[in-house]
RODO-2510 file (C-alpha; in nm, 4 decimals, decimal comma):
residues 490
     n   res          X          Y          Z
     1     x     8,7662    -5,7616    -2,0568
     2     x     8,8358    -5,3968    -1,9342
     3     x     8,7504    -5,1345    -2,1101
     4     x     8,7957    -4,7242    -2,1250
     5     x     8,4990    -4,5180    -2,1333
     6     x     8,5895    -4,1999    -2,2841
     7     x     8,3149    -3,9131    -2,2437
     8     x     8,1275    -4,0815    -1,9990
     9     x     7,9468    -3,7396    -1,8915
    10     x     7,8488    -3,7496    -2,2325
    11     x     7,4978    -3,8244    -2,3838
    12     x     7,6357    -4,1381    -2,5788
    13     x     7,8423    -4,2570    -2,3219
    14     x     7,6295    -4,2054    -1,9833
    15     x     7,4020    -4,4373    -2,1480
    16     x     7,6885    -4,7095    -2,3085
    17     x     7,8395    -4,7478    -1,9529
    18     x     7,5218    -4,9510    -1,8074
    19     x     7,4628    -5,1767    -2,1041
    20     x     7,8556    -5,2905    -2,0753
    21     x     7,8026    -5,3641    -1,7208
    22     x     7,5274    -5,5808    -1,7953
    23     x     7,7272    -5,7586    -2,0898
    24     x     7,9784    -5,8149    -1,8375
    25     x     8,2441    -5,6156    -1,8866
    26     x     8,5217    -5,4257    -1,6295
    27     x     8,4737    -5,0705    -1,6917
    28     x     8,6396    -4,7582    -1,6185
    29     x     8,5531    -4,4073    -1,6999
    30     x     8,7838    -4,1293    -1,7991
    31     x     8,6495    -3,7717    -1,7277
    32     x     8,7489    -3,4291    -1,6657
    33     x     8,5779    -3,4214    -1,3568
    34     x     8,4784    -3,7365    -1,1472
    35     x     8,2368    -3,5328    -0,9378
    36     x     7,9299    -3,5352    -1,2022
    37     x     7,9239    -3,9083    -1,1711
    38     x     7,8672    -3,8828    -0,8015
    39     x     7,5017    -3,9702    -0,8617
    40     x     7,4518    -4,1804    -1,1509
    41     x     7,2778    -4,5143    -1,0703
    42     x     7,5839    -4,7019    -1,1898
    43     x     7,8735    -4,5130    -1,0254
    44     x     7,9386    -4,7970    -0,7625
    45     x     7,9821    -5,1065    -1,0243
    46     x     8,2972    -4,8915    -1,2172
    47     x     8,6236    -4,7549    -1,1559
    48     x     8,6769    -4,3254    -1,2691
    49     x     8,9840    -4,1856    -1,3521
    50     x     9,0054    -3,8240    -1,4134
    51     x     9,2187    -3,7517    -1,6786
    52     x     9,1483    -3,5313    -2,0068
    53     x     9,2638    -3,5878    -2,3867
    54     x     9,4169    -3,2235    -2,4162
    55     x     9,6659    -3,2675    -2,0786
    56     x     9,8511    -3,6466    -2,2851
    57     x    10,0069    -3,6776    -1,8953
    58     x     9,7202    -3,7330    -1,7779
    59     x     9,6058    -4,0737    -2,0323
    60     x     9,8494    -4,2967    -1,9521
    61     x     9,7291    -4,3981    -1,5623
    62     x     9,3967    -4,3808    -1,7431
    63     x     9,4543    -4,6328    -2,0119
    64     x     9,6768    -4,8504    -1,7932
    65     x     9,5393    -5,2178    -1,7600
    66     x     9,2559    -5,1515    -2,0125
    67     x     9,2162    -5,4189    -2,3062
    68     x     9,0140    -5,2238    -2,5548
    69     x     8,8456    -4,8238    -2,5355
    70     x     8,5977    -4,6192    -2,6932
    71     x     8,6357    -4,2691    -2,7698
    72     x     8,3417    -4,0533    -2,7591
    73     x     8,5217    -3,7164    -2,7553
    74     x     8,3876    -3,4232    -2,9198
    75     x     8,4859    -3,0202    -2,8841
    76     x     8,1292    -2,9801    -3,0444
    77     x     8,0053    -2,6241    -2,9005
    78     x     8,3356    -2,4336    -2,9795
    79     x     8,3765    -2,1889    -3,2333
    80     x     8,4340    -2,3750    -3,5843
    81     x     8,7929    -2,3153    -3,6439
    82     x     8,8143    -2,4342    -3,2014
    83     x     8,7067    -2,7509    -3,2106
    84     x     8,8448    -2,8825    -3,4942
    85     x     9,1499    -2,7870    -3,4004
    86     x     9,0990    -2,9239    -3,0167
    87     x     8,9381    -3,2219    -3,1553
    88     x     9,2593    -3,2696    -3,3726
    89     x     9,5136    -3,2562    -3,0744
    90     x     9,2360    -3,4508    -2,8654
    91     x     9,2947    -3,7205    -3,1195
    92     x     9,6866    -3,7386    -3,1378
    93     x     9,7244    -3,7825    -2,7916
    94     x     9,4951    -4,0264    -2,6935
    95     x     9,6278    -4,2266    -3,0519
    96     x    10,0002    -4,2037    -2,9187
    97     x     9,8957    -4,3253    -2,5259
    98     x     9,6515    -4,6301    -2,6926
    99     x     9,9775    -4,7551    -2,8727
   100     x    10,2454    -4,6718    -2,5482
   101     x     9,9458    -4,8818    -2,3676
   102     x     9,9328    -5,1564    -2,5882
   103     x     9,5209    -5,1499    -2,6148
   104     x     9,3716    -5,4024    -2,8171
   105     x     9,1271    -5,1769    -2,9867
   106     x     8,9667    -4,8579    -2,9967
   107     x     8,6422    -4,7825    -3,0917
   108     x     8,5000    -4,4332    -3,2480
   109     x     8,1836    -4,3037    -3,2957
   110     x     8,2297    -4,0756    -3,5939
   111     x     7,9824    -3,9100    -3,8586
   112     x     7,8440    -4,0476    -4,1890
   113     x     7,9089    -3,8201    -4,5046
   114     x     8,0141    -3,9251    -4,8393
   115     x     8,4042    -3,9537    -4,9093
   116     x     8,3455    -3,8138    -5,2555
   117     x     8,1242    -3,4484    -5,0857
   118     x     8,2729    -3,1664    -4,9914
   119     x     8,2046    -3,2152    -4,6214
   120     x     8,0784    -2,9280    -4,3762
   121     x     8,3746    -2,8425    -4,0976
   122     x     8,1837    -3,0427    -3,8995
   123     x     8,1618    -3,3719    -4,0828
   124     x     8,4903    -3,3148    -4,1974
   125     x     8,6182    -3,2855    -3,8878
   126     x     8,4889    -3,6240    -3,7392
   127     x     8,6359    -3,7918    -3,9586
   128     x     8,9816    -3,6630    -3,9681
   129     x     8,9204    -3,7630    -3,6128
   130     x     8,8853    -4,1115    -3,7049
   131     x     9,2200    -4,0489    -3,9496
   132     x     9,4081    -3,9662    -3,6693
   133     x     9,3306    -4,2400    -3,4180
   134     x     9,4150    -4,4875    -3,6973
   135     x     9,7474    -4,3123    -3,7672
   136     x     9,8658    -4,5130    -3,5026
   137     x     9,9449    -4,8744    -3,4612
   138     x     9,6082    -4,9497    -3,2477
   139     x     9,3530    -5,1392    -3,4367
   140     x     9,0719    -4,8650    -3,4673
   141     x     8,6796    -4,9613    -3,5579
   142     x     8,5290    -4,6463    -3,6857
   143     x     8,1349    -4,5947    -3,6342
   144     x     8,0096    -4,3721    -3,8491
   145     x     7,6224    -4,2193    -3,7526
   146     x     7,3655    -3,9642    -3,8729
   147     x     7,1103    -3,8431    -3,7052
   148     x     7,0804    -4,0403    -3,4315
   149     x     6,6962    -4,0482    -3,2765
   150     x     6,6521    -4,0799    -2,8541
   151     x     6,5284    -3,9175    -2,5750
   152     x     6,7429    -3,6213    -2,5326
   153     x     6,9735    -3,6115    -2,8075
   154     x     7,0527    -3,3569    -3,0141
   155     x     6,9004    -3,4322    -3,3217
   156     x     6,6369    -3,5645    -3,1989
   157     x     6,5417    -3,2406    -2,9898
   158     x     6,5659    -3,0021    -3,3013
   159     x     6,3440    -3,2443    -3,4885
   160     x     6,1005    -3,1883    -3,1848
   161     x     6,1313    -2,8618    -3,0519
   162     x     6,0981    -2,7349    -3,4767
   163     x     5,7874    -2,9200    -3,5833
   164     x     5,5762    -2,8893    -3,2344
   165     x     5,6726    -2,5390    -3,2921
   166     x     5,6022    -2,4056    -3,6310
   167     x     5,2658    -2,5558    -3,7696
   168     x     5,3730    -2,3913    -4,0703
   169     x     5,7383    -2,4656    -4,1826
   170     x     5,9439    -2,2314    -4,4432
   171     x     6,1619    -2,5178    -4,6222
   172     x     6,5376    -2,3827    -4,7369
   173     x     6,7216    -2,6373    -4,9324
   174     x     6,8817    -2,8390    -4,6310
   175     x     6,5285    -3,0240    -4,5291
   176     x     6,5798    -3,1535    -4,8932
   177     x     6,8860    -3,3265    -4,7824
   178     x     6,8792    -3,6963    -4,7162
   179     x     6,9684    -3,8659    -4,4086
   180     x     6,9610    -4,2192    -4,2605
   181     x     6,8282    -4,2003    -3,9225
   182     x     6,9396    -4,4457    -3,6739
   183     x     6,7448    -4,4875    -3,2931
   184     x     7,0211    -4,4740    -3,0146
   185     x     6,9030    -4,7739    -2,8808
   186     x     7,0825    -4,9502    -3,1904
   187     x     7,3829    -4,7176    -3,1652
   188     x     7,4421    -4,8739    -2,8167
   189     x     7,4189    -5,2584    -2,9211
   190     x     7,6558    -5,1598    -3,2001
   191     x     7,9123    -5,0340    -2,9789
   192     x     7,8746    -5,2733    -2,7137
   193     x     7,9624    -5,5594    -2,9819
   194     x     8,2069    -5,4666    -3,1817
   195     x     8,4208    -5,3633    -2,8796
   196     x     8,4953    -5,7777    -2,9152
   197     x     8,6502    -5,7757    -3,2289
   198     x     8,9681    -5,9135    -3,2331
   199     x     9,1451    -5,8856    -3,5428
   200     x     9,3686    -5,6075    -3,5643
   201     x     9,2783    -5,4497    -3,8242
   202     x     9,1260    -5,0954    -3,8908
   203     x     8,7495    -5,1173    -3,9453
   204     x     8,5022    -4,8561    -4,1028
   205     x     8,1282    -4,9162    -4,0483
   206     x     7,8230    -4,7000    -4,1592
   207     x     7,5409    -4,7183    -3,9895
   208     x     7,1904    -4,6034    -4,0022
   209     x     6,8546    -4,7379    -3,9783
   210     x     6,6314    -4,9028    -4,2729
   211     x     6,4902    -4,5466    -4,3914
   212     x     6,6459    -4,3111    -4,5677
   213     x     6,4314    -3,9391    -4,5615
   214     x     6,4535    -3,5870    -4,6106
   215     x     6,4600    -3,3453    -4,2789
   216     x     6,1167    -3,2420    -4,4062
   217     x     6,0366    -3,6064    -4,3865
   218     x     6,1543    -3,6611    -4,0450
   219     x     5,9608    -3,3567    -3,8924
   220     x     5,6137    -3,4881    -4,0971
   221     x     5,7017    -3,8795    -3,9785
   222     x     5,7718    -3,6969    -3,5860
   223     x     5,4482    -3,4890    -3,6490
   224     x     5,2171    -3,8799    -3,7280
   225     x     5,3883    -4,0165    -3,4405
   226     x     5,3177    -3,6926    -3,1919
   227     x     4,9601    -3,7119    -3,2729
   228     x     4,9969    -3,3509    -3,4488
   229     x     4,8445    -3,2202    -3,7936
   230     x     5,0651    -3,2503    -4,0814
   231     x     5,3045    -2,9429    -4,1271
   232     x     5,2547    -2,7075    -4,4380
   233     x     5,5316    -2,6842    -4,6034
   234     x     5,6580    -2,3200    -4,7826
   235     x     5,9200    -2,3659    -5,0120
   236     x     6,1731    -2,0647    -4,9152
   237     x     6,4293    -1,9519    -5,2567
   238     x     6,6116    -1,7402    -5,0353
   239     x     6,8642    -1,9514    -4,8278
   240     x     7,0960    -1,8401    -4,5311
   241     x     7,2923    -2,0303    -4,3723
   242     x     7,3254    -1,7945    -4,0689
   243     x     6,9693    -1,7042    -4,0472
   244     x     6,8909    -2,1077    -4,0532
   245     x     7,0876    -2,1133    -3,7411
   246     x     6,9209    -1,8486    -3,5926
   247     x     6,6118    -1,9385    -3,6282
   248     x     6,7050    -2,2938    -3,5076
   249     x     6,8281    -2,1596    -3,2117
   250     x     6,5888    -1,9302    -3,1252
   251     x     6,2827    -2,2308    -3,1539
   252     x     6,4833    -2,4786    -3,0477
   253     x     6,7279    -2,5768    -2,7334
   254     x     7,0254    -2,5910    -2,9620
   255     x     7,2809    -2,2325    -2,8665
   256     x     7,3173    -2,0555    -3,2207
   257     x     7,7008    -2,1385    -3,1972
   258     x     7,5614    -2,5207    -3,2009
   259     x     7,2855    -2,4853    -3,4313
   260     x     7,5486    -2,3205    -3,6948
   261     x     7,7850    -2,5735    -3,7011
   262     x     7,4823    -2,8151    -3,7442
   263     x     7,2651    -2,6228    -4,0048
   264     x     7,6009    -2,6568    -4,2708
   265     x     7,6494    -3,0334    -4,1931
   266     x     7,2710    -3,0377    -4,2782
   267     x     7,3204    -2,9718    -4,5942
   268     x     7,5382    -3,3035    -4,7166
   269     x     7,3874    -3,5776    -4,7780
   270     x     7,4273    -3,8292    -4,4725
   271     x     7,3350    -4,2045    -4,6029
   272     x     7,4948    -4,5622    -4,5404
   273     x     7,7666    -4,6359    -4,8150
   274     x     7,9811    -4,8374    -4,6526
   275     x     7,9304    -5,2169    -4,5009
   276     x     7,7640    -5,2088    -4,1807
   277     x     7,8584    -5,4116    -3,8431
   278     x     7,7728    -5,8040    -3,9212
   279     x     7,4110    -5,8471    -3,7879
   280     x     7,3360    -5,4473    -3,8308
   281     x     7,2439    -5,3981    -4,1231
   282     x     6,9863    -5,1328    -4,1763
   283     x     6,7383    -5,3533    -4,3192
   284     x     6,7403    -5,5191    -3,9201
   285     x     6,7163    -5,1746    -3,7328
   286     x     6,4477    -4,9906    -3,5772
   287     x     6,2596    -4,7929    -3,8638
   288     x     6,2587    -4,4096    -3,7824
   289     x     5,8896    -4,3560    -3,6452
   290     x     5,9545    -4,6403    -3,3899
   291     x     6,2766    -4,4483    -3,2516
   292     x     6,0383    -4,1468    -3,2376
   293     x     5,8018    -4,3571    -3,0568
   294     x     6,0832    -4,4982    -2,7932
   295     x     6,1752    -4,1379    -2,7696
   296     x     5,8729    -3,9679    -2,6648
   297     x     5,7740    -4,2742    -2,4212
   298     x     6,1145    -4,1946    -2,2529
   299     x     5,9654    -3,8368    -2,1949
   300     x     5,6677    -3,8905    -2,0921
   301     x     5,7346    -4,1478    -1,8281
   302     x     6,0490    -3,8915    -1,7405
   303     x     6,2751    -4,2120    -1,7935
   304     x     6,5731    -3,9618    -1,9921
   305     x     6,9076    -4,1406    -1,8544
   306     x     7,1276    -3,8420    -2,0430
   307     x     7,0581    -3,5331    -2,2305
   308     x     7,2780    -3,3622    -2,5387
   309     x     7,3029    -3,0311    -2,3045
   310     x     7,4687    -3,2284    -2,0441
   311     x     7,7384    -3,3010    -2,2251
   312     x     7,8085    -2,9858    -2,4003
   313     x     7,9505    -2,7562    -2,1601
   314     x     8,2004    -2,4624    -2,1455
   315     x     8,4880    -2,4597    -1,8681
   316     x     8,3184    -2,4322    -1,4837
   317     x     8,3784    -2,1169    -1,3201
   318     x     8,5259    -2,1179    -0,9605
   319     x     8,3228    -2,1976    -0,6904
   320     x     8,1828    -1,8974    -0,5187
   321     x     8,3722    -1,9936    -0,2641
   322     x     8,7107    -2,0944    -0,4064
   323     x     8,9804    -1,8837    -0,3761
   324     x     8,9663    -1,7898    -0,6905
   325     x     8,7328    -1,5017    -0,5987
   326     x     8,8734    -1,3905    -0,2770
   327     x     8,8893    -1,0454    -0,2898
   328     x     8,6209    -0,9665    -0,6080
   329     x     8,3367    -0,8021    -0,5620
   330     x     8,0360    -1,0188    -0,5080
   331     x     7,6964    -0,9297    -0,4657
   332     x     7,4304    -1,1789    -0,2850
   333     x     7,0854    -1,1773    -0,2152
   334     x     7,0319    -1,4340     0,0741
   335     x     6,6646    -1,5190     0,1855
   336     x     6,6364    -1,7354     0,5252
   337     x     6,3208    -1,8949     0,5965
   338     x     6,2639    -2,0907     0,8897
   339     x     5,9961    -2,4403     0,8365
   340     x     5,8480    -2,7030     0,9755
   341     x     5,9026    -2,9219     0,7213
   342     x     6,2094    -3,1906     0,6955
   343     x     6,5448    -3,1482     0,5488
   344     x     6,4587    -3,3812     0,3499
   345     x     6,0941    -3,2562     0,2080
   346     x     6,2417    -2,9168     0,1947
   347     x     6,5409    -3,0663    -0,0553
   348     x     6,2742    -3,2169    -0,2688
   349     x     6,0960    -2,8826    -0,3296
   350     x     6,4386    -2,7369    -0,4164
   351     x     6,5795    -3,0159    -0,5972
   352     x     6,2101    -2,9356    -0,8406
   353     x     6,3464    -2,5874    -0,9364
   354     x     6,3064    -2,5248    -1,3395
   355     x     6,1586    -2,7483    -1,6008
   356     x     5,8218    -2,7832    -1,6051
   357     x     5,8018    -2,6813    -1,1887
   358     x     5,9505    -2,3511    -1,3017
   359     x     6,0498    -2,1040    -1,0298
   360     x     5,7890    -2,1201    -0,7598
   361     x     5,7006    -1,7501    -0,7938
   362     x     5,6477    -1,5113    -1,0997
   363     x     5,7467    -1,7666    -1,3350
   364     x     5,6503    -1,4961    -1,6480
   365     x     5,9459    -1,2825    -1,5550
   366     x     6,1822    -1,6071    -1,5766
   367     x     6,0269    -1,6553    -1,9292
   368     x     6,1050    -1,3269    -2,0268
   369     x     6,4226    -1,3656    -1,9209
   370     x     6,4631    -1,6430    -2,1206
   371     x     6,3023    -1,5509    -2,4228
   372     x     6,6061    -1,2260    -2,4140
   373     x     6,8655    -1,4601    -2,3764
   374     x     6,7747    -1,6384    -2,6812
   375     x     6,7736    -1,3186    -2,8332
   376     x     7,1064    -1,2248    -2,7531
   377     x     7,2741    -1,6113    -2,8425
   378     x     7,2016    -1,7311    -2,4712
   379     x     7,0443    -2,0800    -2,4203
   380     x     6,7507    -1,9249    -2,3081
   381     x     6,4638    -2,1840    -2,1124
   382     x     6,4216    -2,4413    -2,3691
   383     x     6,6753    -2,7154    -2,2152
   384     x     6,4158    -2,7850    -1,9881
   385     x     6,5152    -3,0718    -1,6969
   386     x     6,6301    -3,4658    -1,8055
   387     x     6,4490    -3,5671    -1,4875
   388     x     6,1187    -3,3548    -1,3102
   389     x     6,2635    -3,4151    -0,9700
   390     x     6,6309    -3,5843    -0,9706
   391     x     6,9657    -3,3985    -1,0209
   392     x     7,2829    -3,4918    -1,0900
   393     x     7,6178    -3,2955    -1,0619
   394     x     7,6970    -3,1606    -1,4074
   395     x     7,3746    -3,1518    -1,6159
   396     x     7,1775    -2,8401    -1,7254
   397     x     6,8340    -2,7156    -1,5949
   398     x     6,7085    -2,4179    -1,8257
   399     x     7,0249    -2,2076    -1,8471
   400     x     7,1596    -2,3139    -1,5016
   401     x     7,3969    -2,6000    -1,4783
   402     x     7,4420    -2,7918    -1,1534
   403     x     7,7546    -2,7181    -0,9807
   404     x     7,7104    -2,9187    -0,6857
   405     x     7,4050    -3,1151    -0,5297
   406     x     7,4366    -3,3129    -0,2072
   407     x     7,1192    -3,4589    -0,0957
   408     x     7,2503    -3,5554     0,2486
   409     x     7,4097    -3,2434     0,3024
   410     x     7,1073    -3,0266     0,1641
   411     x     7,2650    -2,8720    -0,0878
   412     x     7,2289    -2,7762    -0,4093
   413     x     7,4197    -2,4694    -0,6166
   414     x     7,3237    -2,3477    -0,9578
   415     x     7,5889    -2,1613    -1,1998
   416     x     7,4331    -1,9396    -1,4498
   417     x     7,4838    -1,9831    -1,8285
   418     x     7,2489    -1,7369    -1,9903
   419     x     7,4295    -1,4400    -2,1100
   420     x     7,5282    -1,1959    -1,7937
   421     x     7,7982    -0,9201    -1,7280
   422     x     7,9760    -1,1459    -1,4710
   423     x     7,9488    -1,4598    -1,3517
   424     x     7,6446    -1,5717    -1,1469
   425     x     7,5085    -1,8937    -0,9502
   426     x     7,1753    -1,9884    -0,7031
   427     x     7,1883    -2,1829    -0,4417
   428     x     7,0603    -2,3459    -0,0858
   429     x     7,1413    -2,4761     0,1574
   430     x     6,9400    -2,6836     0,4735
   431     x     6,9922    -2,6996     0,8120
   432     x     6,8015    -2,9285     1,0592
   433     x     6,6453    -2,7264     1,3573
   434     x     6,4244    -2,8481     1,6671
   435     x     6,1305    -2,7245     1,4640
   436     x     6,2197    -2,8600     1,1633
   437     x     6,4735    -2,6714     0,9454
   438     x     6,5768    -2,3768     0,7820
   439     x     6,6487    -2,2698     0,4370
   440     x     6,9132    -2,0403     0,3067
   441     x     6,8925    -1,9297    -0,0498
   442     x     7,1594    -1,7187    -0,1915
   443     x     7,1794    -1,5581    -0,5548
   444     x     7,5878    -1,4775    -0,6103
   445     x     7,6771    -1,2198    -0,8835
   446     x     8,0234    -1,1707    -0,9330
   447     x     7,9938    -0,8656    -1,1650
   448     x     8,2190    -0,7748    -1,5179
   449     x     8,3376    -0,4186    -1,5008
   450     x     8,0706    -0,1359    -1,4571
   451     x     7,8689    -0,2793    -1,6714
   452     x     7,8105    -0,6011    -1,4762
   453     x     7,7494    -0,3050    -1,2031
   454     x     7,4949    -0,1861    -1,3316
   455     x     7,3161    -0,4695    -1,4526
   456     x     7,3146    -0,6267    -1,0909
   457     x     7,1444    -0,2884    -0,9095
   458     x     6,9198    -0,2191    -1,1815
   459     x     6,7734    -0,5837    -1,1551
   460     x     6,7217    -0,5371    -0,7431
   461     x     6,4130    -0,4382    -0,7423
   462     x     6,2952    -0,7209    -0,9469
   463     x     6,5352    -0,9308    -0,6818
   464     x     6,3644    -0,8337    -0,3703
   465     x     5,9894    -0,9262    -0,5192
   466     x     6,1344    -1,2311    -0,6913
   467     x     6,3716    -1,4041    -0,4907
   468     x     6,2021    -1,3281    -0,0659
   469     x     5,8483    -1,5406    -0,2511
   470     x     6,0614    -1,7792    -0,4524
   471     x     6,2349    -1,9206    -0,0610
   472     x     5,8943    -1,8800     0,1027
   473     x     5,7060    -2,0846    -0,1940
   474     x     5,9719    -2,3662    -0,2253
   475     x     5,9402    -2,3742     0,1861
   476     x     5,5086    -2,4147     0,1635
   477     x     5,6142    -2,6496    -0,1450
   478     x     5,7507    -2,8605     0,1043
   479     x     5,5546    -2,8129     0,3951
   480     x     5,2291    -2,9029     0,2063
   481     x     5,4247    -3,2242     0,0804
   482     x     5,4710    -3,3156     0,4306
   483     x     5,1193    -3,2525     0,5275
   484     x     4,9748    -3,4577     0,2606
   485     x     5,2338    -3,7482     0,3635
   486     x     5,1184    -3,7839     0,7032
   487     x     4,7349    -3,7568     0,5763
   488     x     4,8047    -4,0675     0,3619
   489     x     5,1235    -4,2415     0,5424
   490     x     5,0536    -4,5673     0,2523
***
């Protein structure tokens, strides 16, 4: 059976291509852009298509010869009236190319809320999603989720990031709303089996896990299975939805345009009131604290196959060296340091950058930066790294994103996505010499009006400290690495 992997940049889908391969399944993956696959573990064993939902010329080569496909599309990160509204269109098109196809199925992962609520524009929005692609004569098998707990995801990392955070938590009125956690690892069985359904009929299925808690419940059962002291609780009469989301995103990962759209879905109730998929019924599902547990094992063995911030991106910038920007003024800052370290020691120090490693050299001015980027609605630090030393083309570190990475090549380029006057990236690049090699970094600023002017010469002082250490630590980084290699060759 071959199937159509929609979204398979995506935090649900990265991880649902694997587990088909090992069920046996032909796959093929439809993305945007085929590059950020380069270097998943998996990209070998399936076929990628580029194609997108919003360009319908581009679906039908990528549904040709596929028996059944699951849709994991979502504008989420738009402005409210933006994705619905893409999501919508997203929706028609594939729905019309599924039935010019002749696919057997399609399956949709959706969100739970009652059909009786008024929905947030979120909810409401995945599941006129799920209206549309049944509109059309292809046998649809809606999924319909909460919050869903695992490593990386979105939920899951407010949850975190909020109750690690505030020993003390002011409760407004959402963490009184109920919710029916489910751990992602179920998610993906779910999806991988009902892809075999072969009735055509249209199918709605809630699902969610065994327990059914408040938010306030979930942050006290993450806080028992952190090992942290249980969270006083303030009740808080006042309630704002926009300072909610604020707050969210100033303590958490989530940008405020995120954490908005989230804080009003919040504040329906999200529980299981439809049948669930034949063998899935809560009841038989990992109970909440033991997806927490799964979760923060992932992390700390730094085993996170795909993050929520990977997924959610805005559209790349050029290159700095497309054509795009020939003729605009760009400013660099390029450090060469010469080492006797290998290309390929020296491309493990890089490849480190962020996270946890931070920035080799005055890491307190990277946090301040950070910390003002939250402030102004940037992403600020708190994305972190999926992986402490791998990179893959596509995924965020901090408030970079990787544009390219090319281990063989020695190269890896950053592009910038806290909040700047212009549009900025990071990068190196490694040479082999008869020594050893040589590293090139080069900060790019391609500035916005005078403003972006002015921003870029009154940071060079700051630049010329910052970034002439940063090359030479990442280049001792390696060298020492090298050293302690040949000291213990086993």
């Amino acid at each position: 059976m071959k199937v159509l992997v929609t979204g398979a940049t995506g935090y649900i889908g990265g991880r649902l291509v694997p587990r088909l391969l090992d069920s046996g399944f032909e796959v093929r993956c439809m993305t945007r852009d085929p590059d950020q696959l380069t270097l998943d573990p998996w990209r070998d064993r399936v076929e990628v298509v580029a194609a997108d939902a919003l360009a319908p010329e581009t679906l039908e080569a990528a549904l040709a010869g596929c028996d059944a496909a699951f849709y994991l599309i979502h504008a989420m990160g738009r402005s409210e009236g933006e994705f619905a509204e893409l999501d919508r269109e997203a929706a028609g098109n594939f729905a019309s190319a599924a039935e010019r196809s002749g696919l057997s199925r399609i399956v949709y992962l959706g969100g739970l809320g009652s059909d009786t609520d008024i929905l947030s524009a979120h909810l409401a929005s995945r599941q006129e999603v799920g209206e549309i692609l049944a509109s059309g004569t292809t046998p649809v098998t809606e999924l319909r989720a909460a919050v869903i707990i695992g490593s990386g995801s979105m939920s899951f990392e407010m949850i975190r990031h909020l109750t690690e955070i505030l020993p003390v938590i002011m409760r407004p009125p959402w963490m009184r709303s109920r919710c029916q956690p489910i751990a992602v690892r179920n998610v993906l069985e779910i999806l991988v089996s009902v892809i075999n359904d072969q009735e055509p009929v249209d199918r709605i299925y809630d699902v969610g896990g065994p327990d059914i808690l408040t938010y306030e419940e979930l942050m006290q059962g993450y806080a028992r299975v952190a090992g942290l002291r249980k969270r006083i609780v303030i009740p808080l009469p006042i309630f704002s939805a926009r300072l909610s989301s604020l707050f969210v995103a100033l303590a958490t990962p989530l940008p405020s345009g995120i954490s908005s759209s989230l804080i009003d879905s919040l504040l329906n109730d999200v529980v299981v009131t439809h049948d669930s998929p034949p063998g899935f019924e809560p009841s038989t599902l990992f109970p909440y604290q033991e997806g927490v547990r799964r979760a923060l094992e992932r992390i700390s063995h730094a085993e996170v196959e795909t993050r929520w911030s990977d997924a959610v991106t805005t559209p790349a910038a050029p290159m700095p060296n497309d054509p795009a920007w020939s003729g605009a003024r760009m400013d660099v800052d390029r450090q060469a340091v010469s080492s006797v370290a290998s290309k390929a020691d020296l491309f493990w120090a890089v490849s480190r950058i962020g996270g946890d490693v931070g920035y080799y050299t005055m890491n307190w001015t990277w946090i301040i930066r950070g910390w003002f980027d939250q402030l102004i609605g940037g992403v600020g630090l708190r994305r972190g790294r999926r992986d402490p030393e791998e990179l893959r083309p596509g995924e965020a570190v901090d408030f970079f994103r990787v544009a390219e990475v090319d281990p063989e090549r020695g190269r890896l380029l950053l592009q910038a996505e806290m909040k700047v006057p212009g549009t900025a990236w990071l990068g190196w690049s490694i040479e082999e010499t008869p020594e050893g090699s040589r590293l090139t970094q080069s900060a790019r600023f391609v500035p916005r009006g005078i403003v972006g002017r002015l921003y870029w010469y009154s940071l060079l002082p700051f630049h010329a400290a910052i970034f002439k250490r940063m090359a030479r630590e990442i280049v001792r980084a390696a060298e020492q690495r090298g050293n302690e290699q040949k000291a213990d060759p086993g």
